[in-house]
N, C-alpha and C positions, 0 to 999 in steps of 0.2 A: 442098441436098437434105434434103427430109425424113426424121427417124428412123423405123425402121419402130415399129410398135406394137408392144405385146405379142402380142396375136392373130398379125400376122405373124410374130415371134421365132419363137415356140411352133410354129405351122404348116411353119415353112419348116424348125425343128429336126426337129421329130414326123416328116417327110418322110422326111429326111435318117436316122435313126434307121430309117425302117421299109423302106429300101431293103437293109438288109441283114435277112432273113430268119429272124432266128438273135434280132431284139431282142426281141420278147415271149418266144417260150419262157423266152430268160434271165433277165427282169425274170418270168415265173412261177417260175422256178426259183431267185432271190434271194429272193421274196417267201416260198414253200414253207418254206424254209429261215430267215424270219426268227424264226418261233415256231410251238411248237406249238398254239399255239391258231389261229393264220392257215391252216395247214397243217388243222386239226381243218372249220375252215370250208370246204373246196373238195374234201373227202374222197370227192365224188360228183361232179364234175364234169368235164364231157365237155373236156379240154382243144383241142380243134379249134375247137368253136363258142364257149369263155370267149377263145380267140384273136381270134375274127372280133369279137366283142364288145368287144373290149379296144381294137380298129381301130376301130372304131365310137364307142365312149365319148370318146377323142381327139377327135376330131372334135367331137363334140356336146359336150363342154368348153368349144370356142375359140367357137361359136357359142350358146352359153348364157352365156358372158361377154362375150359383143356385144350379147346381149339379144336373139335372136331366138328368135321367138312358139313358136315348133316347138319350138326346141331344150329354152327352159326346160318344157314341157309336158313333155317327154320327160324331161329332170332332175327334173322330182316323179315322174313316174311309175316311175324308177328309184329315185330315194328310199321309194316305197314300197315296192317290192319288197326295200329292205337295212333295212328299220324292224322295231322290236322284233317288231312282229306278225307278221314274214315270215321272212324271211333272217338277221335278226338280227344286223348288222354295227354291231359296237359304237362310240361315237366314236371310242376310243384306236387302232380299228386302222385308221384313215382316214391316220393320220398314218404309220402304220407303212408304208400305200399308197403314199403322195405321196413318203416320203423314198426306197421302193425305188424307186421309177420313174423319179426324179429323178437319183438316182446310178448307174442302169441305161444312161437316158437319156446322159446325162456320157460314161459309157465309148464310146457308140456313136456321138456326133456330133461328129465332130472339128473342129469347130466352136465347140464348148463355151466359154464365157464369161459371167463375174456380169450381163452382160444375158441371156444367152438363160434362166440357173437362173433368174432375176426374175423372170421370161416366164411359164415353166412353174410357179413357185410361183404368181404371180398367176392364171393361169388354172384350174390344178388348185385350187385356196384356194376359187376362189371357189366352183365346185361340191362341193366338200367341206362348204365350210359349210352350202350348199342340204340336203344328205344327212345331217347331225347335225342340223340343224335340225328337221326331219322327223323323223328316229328317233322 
């Protein structure tokens, strides 16, 4: 039997994570909580729709690191909306992103293992770099 890929890791965790209800506000409420400055950034924001957003960005993650057409368009077009000129989402705090969501992630999928973190590093990595890139 074939291993699955990362894409699949990542998907079939990200799933498994969002079937309980309660994983993003708490990865917002870890992230809030990791600095004042991450907390100074989201000091306006409608926490329902950064929700459905945040469901969203998942996704177009796993399918911007498969290399499709849409998805990476949509990866620049979010990269410019977090660039200096806009949102102003600095590199350092890209990391500060991926480690809460990673160890958020962790607590929520009882499945958790150094393949599925691989998974979720490699897939978040890669769009993270697309989004500092850009800056």
């Amino acid at each position: 039997m074939k291993e699955p890929t990362s894409k699949q890791l990542f998907l079939h965790s990200m799933t498994r994570c969002m079937e309980d209800d309660t994983f993003i506000p708490t990865f917002y409420e870890r992230l809030l909580n990791a600095s004042d400055e991450v907390r100074a950034k989201f000091r306006f924001t409608d926490f329902d729709k950064q929700n459905a957003m945040l469901r969203r960005s998942l996704l177009l993650c796993a399918e911007a690191t498969a290399g499709r057409t849409e998805a990476l368009r949509e990866v620049n077009e979010r990269a410019t909306t977090h660039d200096r000129d806009h949102l102003n989402i600095e590199p350092h705090l890209y990391a500060v992103w991926t480690d809460t969501l990673i160890a958020t992630a962790s607590d929520f999928d009882l499945q958790w293992n150094a393949d599925v973190e691989a998974a979720w590093r490699k897939i978040l990595g890669h769009v993270v770099q697309q989004m500092i890139r850009r800056y």
